[in-house]
N, C-alpha and C positions, 0 to 999 in steps of 0.2 A: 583645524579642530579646536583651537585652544578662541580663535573668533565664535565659532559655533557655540559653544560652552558661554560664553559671555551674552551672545544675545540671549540663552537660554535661561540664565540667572536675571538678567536684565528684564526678561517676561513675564519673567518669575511662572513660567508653564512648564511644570510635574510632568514627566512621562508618562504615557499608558502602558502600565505594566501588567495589567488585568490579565488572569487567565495563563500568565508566561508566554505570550504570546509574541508581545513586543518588547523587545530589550534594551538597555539600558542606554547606548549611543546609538538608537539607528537614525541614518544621516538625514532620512524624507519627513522624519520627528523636527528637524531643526529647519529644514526647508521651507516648511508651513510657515513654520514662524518668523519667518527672515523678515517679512515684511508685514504691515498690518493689514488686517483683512479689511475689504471695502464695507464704504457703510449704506446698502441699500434705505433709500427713503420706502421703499414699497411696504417695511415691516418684513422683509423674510428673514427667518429663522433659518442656519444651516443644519442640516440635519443628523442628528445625534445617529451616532458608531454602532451599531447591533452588536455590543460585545456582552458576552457573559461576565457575569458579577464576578468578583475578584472571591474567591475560597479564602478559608485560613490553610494554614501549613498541615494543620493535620489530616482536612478533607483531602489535600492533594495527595498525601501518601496515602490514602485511603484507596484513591483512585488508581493508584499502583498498584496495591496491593489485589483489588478485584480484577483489574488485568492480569497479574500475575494465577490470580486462581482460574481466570476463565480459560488462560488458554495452559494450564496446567490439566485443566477438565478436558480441553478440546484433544490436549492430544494422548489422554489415558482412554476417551472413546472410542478416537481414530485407531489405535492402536489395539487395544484390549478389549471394548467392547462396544461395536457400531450400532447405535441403535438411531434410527430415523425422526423416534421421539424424543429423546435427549438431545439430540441439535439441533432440531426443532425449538426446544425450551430454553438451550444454551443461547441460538439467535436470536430469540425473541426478547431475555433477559439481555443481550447485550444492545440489541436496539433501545430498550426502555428505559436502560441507565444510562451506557456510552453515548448513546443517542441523545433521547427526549431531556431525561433528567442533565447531563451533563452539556446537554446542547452542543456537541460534537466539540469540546475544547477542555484540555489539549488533544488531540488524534496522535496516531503515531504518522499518518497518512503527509497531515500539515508539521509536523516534528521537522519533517525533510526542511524547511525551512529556516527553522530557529537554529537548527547544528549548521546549515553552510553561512549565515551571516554571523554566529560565531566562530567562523573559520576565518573570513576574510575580514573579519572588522576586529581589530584588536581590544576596544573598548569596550565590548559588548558582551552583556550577562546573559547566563541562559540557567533555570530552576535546575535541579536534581530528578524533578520531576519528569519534567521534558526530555530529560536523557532519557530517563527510565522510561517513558514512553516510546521513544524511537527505537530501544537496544533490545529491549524484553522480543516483538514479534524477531527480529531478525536473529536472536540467539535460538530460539526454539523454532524459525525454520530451518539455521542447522542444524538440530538436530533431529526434527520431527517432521521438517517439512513443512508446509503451507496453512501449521492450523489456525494463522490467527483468520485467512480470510477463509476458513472452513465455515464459523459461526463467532468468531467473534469480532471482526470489522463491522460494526454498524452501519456502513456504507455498504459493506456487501449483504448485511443481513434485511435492512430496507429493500432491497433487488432482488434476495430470495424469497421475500414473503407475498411480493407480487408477483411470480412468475408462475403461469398458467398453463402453456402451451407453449416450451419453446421448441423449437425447428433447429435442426445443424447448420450451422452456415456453409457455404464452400470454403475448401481447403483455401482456395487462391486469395480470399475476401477476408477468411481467418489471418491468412501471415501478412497481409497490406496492413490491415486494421492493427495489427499486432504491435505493429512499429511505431506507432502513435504512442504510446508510453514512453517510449524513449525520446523521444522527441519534445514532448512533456516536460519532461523529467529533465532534459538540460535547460530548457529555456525558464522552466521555474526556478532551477539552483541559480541561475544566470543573471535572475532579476533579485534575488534574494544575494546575491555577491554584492551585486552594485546598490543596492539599497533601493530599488526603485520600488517594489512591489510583492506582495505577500500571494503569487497567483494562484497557488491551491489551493488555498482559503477563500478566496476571493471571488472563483469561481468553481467551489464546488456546490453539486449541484442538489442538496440535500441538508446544507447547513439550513438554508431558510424555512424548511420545514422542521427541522429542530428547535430553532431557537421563537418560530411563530412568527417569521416577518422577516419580508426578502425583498428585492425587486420584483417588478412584475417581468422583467428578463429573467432572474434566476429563479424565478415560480415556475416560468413556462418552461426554462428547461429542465428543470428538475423534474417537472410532469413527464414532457418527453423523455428523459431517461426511465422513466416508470413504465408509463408506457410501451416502451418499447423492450422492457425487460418480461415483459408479460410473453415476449414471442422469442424473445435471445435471450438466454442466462445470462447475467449480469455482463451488461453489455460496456459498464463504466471500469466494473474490475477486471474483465479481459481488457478491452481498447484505451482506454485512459489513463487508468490510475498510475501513480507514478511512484508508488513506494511497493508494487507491486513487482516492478522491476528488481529493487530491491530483493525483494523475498526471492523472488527465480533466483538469482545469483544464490544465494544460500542455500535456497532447496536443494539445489543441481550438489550441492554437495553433503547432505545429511544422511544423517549415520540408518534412520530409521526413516521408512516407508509402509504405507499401508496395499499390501500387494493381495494377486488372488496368488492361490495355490496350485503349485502347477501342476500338481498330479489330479485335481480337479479340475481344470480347465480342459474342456472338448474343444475350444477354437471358434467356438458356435456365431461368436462375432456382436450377440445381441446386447451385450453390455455395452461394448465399445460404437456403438450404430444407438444408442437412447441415450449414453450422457449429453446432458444438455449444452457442455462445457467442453467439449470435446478434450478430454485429459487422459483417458484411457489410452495407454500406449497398445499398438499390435502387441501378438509375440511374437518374442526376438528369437531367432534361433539359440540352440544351447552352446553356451561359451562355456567359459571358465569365470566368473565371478572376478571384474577387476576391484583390488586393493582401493579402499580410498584416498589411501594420502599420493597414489596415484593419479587419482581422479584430483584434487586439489592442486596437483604441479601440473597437471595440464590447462587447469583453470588462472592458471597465477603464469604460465608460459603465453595463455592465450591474451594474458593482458598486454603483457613487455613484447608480444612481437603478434601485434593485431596484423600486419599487411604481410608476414613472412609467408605464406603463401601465394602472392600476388602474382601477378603473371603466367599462372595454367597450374592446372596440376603438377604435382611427383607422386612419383614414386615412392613410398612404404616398404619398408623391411616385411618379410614374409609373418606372420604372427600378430602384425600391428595395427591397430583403429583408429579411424581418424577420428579428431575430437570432436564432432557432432556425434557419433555414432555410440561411443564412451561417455558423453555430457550425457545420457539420457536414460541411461539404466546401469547394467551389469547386475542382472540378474539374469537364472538358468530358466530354459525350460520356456511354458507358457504363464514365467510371471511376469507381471501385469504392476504398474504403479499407476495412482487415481488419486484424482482431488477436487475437489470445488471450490474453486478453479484454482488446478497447482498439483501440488503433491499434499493437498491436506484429504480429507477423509471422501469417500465415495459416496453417492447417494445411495439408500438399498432401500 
């Protein structure tokens, strides 16, 4: 490290700290620089970083502070009063700032990022900002649930605004595809540990129509994620995204949900056979309403002994549920939890 540091004064080449994106010792920063770049006779130019312009300190709290208000909104309509044209308006204002005008940085999405290389790299800085980015959706999906990607993920609300007609998938092609998140989601923290690569940023597929200029690889997929959201509801925030994962952990355990009513529900099935998202649980039969901070030790049991079930079934005490069955509800009756897509608010 302390060689690194020297060729880096020696180059006398500033870090990119634009945006908080990149921090203060990442190791592929000094890698570059280790040796000198070759000197083509052709004249080419290497081509300049598509990053966004560096803010002052007080636009970045600014940017907190309207994520905090949106998904303050998202989840007093989820809750209190759903209306189709208010999230409507909520997604469209968050695509237009979180989005367009912000040009997708910092996200909470690519956040995943800058907290594990400040995990593993001791030298390396990360804004107030950027925290505050990552913590805000995952504190209010525990408590509320899934509203940031209700309407205000700008990655999900670009896939809500183009979706036309979409179709259910099958059950078997929903839970393969499901997996894919996870999968994601370690090999990006994996490459962000070792410093090799920023991959959610990198290749997501929608930054380059924010900031006006992509590859012609990340044009075409971005298209096809469009595309194809026109007939699957958000096909990048069910199958891909990796901070969505995130949010499920949290949900699964929030105080507050957006349910139907169970002395109103006939069973009729038509709500749950049209969400586009498939989030609509069945009804459950009527139990007894388990405890949450039960539901939380089975969620913190299910980490410290992931294989203790390994080897076949057991047997259960008479009265007890296994934690799939528990992770998914505890409510009576024919209610019902909904979200797009999640436990955030329902379409009506």
């Amino acid at each position: 490290m302390t060689e690194e540091r020297e060729i880096t004064e020696k180059n006398n080449q500033p870090l990119d700290t634009r945006g908080g994106l990149v921090t203060a010792s990442a190791p592929w920063a000094f890698l570059q620089e280790r040796f000198p770049r070759p000197d083509f006779e052709s004249g080419y130019a290497p081509p300049e970083a598509a990053l966004p312009a560096p803010r002052g300190l007080a636009l970045e709290y600014l940017d907190v502070v309207v994520l905090m208000a949106a998904l303050s909104l998202a989840a007093f309509l989820a809750l209190k009063r759903p209306s189709r044209r208010s999230f409507f308006l909520l997604t469209l204002f968050s695509l237009l700032y979180l989005g367009f005008w912000r040009e997708g940085c910092v996200c909470p999405v690519g956040s995943i990022q800058n907290i594990t290389l400040v995990l593993f790299d001791s030298g390396s800085v990360i804004p107030l900002t950027v925290i505050a980015f990552f913590m805000l959706p995952l504190l209010f999906a525990l408590w509320f649930g899934r509203v940031f990607c209700s309407s205000v993920c700008p990655l999900g609300a670009a896939q809500e605004l183009v979706m036309i007609r979409p179709f259910n998938l099958p059950a078997g092609v929903i839970h393969f595809l499901g997996l894919l998140p996870y999968v994601y989601l370690g090999v990006a923290v994996l490459a962000a540990a070792i410093g090799a690569d920023f991959l959610i940023c990198r290749y997501d597929p929608f930054v380059g129509f924010f900031r006006m200029g992509a590859t012609l690889e990340m044009l075409i997929f971005g298209g096809f994620i469009l595309a194809l959201g026109t007939v699957v509801g958000r096909p990048y925030c069910r199958f891909l995204c990796p901070y969505g994962v995130l949010l499920k952990w949290m949900s699964s355990l929030s105080k507050y949900h957006l349910t139907t009513t169970p002395s109103a529900c006939v069973r009729c099935r038509l709500c749950e056979n049209s969400c586009p998202f498939g989030c609509l649980l069945k009804p459950a039969p009527e139990r007894d309403s388990e405890p949450r901070s039960l539901r939380i030790r089975r969620l913190a049991l299910a980490g410290v002994h992931p294989f203790s079930h390994r080897g076949g079934s057991r047997s259960r005490p008479p009265g007890s549920h296994s934690l799939i069955e528990d992770s998914s509800d505890g409510q009576s009756g024919g209610t019902r939890r909904a979200g797009a897509p999640g436990n955030g608010p329902r379409r009506d």
